[in-house]
gemmi code that builds the backbone of each chain (N, CA, C; Angstrom):
import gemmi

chains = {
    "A": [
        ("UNK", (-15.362, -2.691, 15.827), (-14.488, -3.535, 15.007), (-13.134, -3.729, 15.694)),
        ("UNK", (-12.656, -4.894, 15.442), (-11.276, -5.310, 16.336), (-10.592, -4.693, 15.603)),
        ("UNK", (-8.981, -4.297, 16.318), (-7.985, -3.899, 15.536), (-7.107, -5.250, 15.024)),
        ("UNK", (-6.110, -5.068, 13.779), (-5.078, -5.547, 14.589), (-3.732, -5.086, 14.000)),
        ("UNK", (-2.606, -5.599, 14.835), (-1.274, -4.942, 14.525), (-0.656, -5.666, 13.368)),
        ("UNK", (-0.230, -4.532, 12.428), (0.665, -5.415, 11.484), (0.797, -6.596, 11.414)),
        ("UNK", (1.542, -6.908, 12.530), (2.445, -8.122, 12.350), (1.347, -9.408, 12.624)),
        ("UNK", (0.773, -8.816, 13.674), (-0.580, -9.936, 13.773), (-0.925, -10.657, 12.404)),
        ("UNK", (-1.746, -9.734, 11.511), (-1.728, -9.550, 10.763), (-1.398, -10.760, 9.497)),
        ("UNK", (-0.079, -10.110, 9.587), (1.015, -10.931, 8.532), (1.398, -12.893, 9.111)),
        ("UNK", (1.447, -12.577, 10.139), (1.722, -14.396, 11.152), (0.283, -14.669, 10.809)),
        ("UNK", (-0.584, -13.915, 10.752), (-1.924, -15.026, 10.103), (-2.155, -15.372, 8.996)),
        ("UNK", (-1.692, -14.452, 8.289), (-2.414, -14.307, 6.606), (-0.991, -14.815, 5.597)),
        ("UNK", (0.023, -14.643, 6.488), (1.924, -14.770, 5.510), (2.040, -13.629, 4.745)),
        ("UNK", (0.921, -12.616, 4.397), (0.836, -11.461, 3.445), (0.440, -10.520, 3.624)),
        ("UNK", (0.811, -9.461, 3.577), (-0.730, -8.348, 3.699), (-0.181, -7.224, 2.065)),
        ("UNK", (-1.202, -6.935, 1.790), (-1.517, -6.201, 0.618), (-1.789, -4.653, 1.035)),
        ("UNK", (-1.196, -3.491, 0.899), (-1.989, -2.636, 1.564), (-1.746, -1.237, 0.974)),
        ("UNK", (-1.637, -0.136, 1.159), (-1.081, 1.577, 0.773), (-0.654, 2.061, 1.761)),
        ("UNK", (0.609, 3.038, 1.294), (1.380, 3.620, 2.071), (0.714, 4.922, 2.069)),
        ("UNK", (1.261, 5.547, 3.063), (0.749, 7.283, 3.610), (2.263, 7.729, 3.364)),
        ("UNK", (2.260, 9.235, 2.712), (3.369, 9.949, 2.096), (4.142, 9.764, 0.854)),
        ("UNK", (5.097, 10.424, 1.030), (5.677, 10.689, -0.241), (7.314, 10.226, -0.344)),
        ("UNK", (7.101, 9.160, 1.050), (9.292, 8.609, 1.192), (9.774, 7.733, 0.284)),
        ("UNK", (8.004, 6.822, -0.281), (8.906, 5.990, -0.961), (8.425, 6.089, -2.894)),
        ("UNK", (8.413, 7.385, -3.015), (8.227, 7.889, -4.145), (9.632, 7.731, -5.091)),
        ("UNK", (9.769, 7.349, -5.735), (8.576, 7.061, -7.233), (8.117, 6.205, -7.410)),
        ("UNK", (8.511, 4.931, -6.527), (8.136, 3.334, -6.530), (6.361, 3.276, -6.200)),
        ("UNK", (6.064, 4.187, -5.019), (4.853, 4.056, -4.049), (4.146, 5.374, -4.295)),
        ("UNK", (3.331, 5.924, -5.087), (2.396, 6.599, -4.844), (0.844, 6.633, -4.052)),
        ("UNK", (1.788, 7.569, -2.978), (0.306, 7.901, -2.059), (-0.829, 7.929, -2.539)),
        ("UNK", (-2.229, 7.205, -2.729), (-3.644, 6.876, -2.921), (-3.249, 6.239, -4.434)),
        ("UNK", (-2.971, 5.726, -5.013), (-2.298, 5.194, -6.416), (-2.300, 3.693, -6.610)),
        ("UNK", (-0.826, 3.309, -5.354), (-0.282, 1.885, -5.175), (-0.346, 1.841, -3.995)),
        ("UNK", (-0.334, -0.035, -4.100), (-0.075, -0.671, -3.182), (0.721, -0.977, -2.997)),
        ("UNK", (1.338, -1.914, -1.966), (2.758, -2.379, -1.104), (1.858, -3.868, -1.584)),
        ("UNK", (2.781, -5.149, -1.798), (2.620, -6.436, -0.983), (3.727, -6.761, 0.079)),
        ("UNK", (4.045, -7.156, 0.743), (4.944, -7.577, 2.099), (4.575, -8.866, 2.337)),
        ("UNK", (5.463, -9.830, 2.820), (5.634, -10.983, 3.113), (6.175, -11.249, 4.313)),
        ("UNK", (5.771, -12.288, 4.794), (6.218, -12.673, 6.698), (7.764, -12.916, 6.365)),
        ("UNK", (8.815, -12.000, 6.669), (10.272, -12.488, 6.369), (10.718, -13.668, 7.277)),
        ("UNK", (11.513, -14.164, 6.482), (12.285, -15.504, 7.000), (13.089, -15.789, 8.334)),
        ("UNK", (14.025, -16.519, 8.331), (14.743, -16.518, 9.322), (16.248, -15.638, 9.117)),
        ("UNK", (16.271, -15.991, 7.538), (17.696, -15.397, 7.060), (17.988, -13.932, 7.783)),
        ("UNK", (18.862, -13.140, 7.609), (18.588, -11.690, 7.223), (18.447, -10.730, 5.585)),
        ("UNK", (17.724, -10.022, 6.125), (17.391, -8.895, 5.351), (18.764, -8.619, 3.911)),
        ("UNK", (18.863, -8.541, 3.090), (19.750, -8.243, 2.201), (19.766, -6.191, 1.714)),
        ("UNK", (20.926, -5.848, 1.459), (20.652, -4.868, 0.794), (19.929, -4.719, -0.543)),
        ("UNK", (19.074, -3.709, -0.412), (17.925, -3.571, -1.805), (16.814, -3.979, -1.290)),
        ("UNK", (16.353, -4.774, 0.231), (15.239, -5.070, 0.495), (14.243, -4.165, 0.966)),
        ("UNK", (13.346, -4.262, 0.834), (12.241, -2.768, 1.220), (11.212, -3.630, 2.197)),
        ("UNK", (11.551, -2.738, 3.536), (11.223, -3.883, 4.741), (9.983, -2.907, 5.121)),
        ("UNK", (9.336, -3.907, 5.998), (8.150, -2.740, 6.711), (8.843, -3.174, 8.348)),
        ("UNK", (9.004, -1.927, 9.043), (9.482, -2.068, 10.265), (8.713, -1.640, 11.158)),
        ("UNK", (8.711, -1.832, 12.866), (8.498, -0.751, 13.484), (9.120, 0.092, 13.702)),
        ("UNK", (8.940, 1.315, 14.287), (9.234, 2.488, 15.132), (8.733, 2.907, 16.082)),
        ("UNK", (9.290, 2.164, 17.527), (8.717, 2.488, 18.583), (8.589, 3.945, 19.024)),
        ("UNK", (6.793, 3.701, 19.313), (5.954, 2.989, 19.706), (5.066, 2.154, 19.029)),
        ("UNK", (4.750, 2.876, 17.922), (3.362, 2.234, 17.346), (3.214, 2.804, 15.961)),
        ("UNK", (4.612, 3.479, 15.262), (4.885, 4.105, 13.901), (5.637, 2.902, 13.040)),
        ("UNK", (4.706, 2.755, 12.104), (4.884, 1.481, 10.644), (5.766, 2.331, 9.711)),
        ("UNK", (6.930, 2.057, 9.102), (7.315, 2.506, 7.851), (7.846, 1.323, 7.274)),
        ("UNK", (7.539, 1.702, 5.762), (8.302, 0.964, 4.926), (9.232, 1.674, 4.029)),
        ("UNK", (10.315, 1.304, 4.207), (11.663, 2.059, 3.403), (12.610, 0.974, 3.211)),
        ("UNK", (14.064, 1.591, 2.052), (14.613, 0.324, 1.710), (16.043, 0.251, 2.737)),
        ("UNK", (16.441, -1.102, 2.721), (17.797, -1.340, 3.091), (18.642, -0.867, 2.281)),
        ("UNK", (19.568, -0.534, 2.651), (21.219, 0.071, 1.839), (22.177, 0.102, 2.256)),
        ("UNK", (21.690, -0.508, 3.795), (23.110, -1.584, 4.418), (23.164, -2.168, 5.489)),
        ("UNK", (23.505, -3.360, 5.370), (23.571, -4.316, 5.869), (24.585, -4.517, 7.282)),
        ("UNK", (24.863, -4.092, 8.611), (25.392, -4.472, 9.602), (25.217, -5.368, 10.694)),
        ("UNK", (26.466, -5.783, 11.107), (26.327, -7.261, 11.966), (25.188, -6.637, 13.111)),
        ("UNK", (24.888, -5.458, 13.590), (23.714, -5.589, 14.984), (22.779, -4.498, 14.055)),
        ("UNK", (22.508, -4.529, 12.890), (21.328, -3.738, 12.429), (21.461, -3.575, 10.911)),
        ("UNK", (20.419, -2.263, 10.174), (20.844, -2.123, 9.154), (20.514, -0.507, 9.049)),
        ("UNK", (20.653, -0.128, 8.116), (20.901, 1.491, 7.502), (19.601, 1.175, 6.939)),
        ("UNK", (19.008, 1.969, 7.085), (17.415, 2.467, 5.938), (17.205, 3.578, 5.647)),
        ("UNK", (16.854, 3.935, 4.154), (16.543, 4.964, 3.477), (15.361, 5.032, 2.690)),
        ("UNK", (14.340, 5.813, 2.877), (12.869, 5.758, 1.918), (13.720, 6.303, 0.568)),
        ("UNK", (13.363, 5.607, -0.364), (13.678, 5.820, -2.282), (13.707, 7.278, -2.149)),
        ("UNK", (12.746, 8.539, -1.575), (12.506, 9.926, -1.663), (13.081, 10.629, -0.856)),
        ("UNK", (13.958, 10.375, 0.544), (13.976, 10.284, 1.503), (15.595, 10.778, 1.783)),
        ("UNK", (15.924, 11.837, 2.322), (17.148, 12.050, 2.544), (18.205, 11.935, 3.549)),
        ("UNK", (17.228, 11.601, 4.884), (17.925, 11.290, 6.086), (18.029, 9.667, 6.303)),
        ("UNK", (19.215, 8.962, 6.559), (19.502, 7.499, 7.047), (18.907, 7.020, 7.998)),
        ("UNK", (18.545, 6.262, 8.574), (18.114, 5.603, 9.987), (19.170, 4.681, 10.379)),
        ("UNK", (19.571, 4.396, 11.442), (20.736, 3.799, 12.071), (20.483, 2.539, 12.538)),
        ("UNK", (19.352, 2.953, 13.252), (19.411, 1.730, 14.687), (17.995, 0.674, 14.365)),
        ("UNK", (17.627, 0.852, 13.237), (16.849, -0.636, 12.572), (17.421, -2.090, 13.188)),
        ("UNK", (16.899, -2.934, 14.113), (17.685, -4.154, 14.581), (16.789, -5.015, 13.502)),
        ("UNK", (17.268, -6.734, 13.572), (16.655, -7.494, 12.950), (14.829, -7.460, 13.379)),
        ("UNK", (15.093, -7.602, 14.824), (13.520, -7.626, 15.614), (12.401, -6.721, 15.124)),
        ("UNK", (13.023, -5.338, 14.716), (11.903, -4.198, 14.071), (11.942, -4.752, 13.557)),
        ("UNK", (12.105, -5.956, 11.734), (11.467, -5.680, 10.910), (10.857, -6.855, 11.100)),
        ("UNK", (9.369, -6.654, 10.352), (8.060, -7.362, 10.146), (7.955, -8.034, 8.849)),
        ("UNK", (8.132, -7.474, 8.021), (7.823, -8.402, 6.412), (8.898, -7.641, 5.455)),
        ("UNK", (9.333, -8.353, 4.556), (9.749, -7.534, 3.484), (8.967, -7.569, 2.239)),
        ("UNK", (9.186, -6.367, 1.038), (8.068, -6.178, 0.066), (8.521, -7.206, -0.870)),
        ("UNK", (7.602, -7.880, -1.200), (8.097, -9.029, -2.313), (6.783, -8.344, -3.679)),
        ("UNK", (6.002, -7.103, -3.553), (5.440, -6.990, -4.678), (5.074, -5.761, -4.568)),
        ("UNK", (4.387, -5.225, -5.810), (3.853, -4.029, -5.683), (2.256, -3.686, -6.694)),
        ("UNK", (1.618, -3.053, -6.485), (-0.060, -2.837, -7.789), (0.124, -1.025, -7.662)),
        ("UNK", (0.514, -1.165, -8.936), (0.671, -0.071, -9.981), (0.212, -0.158, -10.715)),
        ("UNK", (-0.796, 1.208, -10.870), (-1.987, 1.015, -12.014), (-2.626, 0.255, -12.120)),
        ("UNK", (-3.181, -0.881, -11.184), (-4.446, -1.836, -11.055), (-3.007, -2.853, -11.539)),
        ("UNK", (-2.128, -2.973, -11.977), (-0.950, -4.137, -12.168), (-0.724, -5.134, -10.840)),
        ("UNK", (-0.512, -6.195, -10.854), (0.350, -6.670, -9.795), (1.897, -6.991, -10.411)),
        ("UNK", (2.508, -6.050, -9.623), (4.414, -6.486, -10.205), (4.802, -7.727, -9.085)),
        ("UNK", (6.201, -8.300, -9.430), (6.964, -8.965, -8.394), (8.352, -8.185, -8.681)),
        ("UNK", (8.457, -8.295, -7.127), (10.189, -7.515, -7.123), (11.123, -8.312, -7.683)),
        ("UNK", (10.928, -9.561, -8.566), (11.796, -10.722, -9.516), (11.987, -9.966, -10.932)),
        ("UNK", (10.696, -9.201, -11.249), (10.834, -8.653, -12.583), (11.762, -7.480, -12.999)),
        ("UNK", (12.109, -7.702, -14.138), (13.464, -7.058, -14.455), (13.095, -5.690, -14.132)),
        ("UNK", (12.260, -5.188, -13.885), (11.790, -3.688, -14.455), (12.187, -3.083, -13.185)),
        ("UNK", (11.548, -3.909, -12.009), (12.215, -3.743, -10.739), (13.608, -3.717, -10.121)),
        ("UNK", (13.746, -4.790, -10.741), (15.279, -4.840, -9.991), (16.762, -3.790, -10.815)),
        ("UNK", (15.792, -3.381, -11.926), (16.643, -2.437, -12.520), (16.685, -1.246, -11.655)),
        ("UNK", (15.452, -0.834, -11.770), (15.150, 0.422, -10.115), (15.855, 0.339, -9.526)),
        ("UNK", (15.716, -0.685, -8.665), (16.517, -0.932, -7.316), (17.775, -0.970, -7.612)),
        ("UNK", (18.576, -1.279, -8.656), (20.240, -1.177, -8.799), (19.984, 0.380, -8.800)),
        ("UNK", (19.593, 0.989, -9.674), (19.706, 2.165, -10.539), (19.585, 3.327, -9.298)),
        ("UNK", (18.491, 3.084, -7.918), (18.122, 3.631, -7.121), (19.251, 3.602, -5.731)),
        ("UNK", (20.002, 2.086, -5.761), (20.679, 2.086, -4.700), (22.094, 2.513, -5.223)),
        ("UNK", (22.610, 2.713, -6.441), (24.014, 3.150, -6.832), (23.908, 4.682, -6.997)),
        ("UNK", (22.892, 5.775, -6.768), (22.652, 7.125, -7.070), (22.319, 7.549, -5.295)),
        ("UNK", (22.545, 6.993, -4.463), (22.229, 7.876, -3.079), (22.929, 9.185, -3.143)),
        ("UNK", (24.018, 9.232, -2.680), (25.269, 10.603, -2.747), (24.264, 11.501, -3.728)),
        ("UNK", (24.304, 11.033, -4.933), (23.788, 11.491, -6.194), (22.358, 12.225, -5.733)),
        ("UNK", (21.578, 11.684, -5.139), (19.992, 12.269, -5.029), (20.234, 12.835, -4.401)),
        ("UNK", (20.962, 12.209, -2.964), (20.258, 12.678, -1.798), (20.991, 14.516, -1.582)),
        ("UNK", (22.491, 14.277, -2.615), (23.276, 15.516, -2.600), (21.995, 16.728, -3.750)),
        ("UNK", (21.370, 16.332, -4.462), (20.330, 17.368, -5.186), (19.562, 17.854, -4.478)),
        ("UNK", (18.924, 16.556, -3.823), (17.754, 16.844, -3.261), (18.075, 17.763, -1.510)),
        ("UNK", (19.134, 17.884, -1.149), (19.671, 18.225, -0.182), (19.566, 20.250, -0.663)),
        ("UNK", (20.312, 19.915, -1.429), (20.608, 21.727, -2.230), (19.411, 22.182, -2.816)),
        ("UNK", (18.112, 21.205, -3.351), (16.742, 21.865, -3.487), (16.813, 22.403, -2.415)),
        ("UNK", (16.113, 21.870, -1.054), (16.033, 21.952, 0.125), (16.291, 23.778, 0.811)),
        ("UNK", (18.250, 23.377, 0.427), (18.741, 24.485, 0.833), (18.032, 25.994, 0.358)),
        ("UNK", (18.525, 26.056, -1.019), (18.023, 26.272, -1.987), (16.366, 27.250, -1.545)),
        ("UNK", (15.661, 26.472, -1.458), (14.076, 26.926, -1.164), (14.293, 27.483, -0.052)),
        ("UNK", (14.779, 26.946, 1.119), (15.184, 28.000, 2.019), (15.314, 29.403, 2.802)),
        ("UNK", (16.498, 29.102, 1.665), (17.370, 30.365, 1.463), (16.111, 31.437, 0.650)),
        ("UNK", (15.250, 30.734, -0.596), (14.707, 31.607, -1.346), (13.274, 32.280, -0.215)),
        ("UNK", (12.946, 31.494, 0.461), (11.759, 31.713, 1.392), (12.227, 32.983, 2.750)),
        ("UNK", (13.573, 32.896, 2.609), (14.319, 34.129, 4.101), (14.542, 35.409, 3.626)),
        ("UNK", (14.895, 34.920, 2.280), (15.013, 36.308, 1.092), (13.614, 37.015, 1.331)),
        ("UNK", (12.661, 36.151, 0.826), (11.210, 36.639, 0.521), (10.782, 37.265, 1.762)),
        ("UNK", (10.751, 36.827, 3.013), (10.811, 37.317, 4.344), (11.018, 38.595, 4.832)),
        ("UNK", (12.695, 38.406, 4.767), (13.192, 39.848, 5.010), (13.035, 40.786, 3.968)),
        ("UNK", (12.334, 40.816, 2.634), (12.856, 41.555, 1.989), (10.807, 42.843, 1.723)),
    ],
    "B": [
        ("UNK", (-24.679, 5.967, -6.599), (-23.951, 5.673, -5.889), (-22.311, 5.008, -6.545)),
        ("UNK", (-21.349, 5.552, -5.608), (-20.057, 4.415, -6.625), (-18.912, 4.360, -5.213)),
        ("UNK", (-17.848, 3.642, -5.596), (-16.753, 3.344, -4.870), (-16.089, 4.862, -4.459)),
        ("UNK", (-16.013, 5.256, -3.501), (-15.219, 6.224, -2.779), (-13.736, 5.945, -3.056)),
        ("UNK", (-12.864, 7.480, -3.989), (-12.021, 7.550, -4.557), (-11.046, 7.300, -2.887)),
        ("UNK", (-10.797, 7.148, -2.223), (-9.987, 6.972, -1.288), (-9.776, 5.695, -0.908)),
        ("UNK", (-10.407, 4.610, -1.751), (-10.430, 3.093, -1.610), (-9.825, 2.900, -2.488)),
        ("UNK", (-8.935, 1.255, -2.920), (-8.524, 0.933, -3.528), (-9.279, -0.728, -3.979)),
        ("UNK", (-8.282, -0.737, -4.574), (-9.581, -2.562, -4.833), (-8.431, -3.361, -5.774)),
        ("UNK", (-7.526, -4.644, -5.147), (-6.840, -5.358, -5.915), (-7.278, -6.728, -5.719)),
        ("UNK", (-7.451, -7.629, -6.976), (-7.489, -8.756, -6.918), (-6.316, -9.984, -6.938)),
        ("UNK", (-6.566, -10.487, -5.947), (-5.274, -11.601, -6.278), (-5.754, -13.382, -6.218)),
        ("UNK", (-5.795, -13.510, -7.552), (-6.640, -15.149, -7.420), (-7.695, -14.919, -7.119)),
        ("UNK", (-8.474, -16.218, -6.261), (-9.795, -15.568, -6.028), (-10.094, -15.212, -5.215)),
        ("UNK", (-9.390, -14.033, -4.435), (-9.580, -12.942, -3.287), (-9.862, -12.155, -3.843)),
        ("UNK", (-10.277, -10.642, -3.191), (-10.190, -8.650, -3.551), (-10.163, -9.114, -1.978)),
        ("UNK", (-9.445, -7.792, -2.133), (-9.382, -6.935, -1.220), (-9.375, -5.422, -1.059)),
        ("UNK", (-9.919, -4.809, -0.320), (-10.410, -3.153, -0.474), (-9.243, -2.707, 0.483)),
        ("UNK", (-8.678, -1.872, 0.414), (-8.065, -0.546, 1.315), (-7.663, 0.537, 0.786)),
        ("UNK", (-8.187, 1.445, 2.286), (-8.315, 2.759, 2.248), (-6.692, 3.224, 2.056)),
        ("UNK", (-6.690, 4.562, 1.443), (-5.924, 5.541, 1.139), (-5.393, 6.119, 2.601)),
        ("UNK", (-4.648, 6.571, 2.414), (-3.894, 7.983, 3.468), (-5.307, 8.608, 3.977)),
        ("UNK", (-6.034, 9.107, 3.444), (-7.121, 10.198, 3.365), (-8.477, 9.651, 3.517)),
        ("UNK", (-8.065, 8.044, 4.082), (-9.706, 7.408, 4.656), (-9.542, 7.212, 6.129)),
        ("UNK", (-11.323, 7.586, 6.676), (-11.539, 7.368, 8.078), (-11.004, 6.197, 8.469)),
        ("UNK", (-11.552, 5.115, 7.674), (-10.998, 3.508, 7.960), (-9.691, 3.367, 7.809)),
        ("UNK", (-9.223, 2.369, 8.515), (-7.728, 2.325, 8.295), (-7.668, 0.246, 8.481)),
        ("UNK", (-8.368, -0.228, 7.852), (-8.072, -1.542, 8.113), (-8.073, -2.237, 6.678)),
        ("UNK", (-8.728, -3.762, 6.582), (-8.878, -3.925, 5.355), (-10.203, -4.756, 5.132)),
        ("UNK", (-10.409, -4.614, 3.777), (-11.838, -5.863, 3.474), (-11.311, -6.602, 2.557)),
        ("UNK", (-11.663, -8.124, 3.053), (-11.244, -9.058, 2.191), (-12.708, -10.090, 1.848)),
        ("UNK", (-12.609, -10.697, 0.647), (-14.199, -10.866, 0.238), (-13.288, -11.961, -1.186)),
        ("UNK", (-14.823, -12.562, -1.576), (-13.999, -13.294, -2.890), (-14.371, -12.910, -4.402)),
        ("UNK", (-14.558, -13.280, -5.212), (-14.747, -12.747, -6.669), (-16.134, -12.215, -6.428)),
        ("UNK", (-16.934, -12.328, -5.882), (-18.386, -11.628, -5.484), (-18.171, -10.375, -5.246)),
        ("UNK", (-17.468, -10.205, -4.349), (-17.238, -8.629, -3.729), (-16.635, -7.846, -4.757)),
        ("UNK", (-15.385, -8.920, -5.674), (-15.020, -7.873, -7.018), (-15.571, -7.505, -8.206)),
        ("UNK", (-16.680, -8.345, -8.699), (-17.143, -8.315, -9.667), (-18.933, -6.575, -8.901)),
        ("UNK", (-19.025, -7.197, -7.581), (-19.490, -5.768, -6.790), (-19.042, -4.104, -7.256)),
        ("UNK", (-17.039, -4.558, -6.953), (-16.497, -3.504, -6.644), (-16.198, -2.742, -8.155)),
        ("UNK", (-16.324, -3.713, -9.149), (-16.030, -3.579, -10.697), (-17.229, -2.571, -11.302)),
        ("UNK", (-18.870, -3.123, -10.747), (-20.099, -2.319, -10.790), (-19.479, -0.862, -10.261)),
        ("UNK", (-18.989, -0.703, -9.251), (-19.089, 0.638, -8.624), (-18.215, 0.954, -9.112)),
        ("UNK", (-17.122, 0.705, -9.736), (-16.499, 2.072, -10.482), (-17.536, 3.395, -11.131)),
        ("UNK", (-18.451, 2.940, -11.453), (-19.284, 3.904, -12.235), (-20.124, 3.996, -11.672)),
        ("UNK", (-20.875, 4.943, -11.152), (-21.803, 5.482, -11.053), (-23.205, 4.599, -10.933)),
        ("UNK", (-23.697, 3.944, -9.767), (-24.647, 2.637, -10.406), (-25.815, 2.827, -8.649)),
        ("UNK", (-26.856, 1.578, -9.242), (-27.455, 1.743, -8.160), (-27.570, 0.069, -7.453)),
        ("UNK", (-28.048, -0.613, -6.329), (-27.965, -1.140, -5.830), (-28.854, -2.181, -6.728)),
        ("UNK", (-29.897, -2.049, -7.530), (-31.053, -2.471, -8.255), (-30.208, -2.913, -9.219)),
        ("UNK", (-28.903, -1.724, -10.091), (-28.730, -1.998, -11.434), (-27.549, -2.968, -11.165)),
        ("UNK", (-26.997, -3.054, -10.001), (-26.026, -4.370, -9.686), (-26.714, -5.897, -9.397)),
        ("UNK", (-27.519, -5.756, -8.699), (-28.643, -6.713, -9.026), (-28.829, -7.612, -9.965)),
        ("UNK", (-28.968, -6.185, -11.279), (-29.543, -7.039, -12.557), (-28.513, -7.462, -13.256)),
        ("UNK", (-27.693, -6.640, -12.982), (-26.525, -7.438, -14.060), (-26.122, -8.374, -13.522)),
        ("UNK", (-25.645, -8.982, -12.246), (-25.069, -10.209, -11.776), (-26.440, -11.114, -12.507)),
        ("UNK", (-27.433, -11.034, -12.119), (-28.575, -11.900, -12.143), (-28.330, -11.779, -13.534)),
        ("UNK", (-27.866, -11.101, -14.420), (-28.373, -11.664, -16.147), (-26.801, -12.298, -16.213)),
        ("UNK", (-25.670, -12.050, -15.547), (-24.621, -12.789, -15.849), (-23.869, -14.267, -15.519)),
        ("UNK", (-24.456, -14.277, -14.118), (-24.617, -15.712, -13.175), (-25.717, -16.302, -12.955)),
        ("UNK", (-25.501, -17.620, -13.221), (-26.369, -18.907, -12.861), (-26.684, -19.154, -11.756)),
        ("UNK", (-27.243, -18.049, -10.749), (-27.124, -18.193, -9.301), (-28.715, -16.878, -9.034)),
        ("UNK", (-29.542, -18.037, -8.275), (-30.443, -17.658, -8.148), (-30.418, -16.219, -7.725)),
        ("UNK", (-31.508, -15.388, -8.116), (-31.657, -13.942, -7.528), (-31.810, -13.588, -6.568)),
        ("UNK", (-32.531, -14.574, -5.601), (-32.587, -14.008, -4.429), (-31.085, -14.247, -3.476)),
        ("UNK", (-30.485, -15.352, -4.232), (-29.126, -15.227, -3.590), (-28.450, -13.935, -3.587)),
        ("UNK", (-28.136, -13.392, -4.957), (-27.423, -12.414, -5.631), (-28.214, -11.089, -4.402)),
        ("UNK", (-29.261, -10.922, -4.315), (-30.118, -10.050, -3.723), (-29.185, -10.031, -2.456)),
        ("UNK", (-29.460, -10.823, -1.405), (-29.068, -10.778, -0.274), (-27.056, -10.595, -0.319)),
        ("UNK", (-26.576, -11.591, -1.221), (-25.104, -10.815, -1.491), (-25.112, -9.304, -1.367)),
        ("UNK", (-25.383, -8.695, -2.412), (-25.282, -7.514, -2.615), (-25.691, -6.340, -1.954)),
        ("UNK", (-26.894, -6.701, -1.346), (-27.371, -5.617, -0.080), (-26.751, -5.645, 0.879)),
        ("UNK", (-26.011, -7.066, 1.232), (-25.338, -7.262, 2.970), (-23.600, -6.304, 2.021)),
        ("UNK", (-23.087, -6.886, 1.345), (-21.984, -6.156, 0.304), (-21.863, -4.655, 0.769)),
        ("UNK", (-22.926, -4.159, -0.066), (-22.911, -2.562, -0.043), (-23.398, -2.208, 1.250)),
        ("UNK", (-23.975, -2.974, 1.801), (-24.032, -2.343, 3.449), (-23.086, -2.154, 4.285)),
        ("UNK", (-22.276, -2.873, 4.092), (-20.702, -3.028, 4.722), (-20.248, -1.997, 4.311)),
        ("UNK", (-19.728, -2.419, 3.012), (-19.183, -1.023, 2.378), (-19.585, 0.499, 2.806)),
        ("UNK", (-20.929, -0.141, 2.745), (-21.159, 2.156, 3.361), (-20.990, 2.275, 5.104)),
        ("UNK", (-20.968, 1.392, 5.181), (-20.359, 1.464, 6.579), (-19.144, 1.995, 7.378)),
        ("UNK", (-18.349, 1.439, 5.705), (-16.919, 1.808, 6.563), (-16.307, 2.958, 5.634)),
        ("UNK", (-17.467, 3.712, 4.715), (-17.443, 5.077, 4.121), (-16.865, 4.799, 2.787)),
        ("UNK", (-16.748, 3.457, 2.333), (-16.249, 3.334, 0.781), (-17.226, 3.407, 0.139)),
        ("UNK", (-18.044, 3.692, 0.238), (-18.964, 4.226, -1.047), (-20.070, 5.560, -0.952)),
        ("UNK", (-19.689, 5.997, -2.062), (-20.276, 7.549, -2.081), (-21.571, 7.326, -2.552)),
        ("UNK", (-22.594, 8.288, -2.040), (-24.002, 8.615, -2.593), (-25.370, 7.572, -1.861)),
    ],
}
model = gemmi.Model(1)
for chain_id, residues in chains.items():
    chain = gemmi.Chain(chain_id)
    for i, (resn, *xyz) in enumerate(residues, 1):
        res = gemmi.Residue()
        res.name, res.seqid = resn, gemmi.SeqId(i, " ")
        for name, pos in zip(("N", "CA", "C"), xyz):
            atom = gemmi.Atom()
            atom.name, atom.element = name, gemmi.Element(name[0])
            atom.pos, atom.b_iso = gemmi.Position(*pos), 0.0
            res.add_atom(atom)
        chain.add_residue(res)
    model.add_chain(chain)
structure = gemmi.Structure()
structure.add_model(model)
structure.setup_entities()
């Protein structure tokens, strides 16, 4: 069977429908659950709040969201996800998500339910990523205890 | 026999399309038209190649031996690329 690459892919079809592997873009994307839809992006650029599928050279696909917007790139963060990415150029990205199938549903990222998320998700970073940082620690610390003790 | 829990199955208009999970050998996609979903709808449950058969044939106006050859070339694919159990 032929392969083909993403993007192939998407320049043929304008769409691809598909499931993500892991847990970055949780709570939106559950691993074996939901699907992603993605769309062949435009000429414009990318906006903050957009949830792009990029590469990562060499041959590593993620999809995570924008949360900021700079003149030679943008900032990306998976919804679950505590570390930033920097050096995203326009050229990595491939499609952005214009939908999602939750629970056998098809959503659009137009519907209120969504775009409430996405405010609600992009005004709480500091906020998560500072919890989810001190879980982290937290377990740690409790696992070195358990160790040495 | 039924759909292997590591597949998925969404319809959009009159496409389906199948893809695998994190946790499938396959990693591509199947795309097919309301035939393949009203297929993939049978295999949620537990069914056999005979009892998909009969129900298309008592539900569509489309000769049996058509439906026949659909459905065997269908599920042959399918077990091919490990979406279906049993």
């Amino acid at each position: 069977m032929d392969k083909i690459r993403y993007e192939d892919y998407i320049e043929k079809n304008g769409s691809l429908t598909y499931t993500n592997v892991g847990v970055s873009m949780l709570p939106l994307l559950r691993q074996g659950k939901d699907m992603f839809i993605v769309s062949k992006r435009g000429i414009e650029r990318c906006k903050v709040g957009d949830v792009v599928l990029y590469r990562r050279p060499p041959d590593h696909y993620v999809l995570h969201r924008i949360i900021q917007v700079c003149p030679d790139g943008y900032v990306i963060l998976g919804d679950n996800c505590v570390n930033k990415e920097y050096s995203i150029k326009d050229e990595d990205i491939i499609a952005v998500m214009t939908g999602y199938v939750r629970g056998g549903k098809e959503h659009s990222i137009s519907e209120r339910g969504y775009r409430l998320y996405s405010f609600v998700w992009l005004h709480t970073i500091p906020l998560r990523t500072g919890i989810k940082r001190t879980k982290i620690k937290v377990k740690r610390w409790i696992k070195k205890r358990m160790r040495n003790s | 026999m039924k759909l292997n829990k590591n597949f998925l199955v969404h319809k959009s208009g009159k496409e389906t399309i199948v893809v695998p999970t994190g946790n499938a050998e396959f990693s591509g996609i199947v795309k097919g038209n309301k035939t393949l979903g009203v297929i993939l709808d049978l295999l949620k449950k537990d069914t056999t190649e005979q009892q998909i058969i009969d129900t298309m044939a008592e539900e569509y106006e489309v000769s049996r031996e058509v439906i026949e050859k659909d459905v065997r070339m269908t599920i042959s694919r399918l077990k091919e690329l490990g979406a279906i159990d049993g």
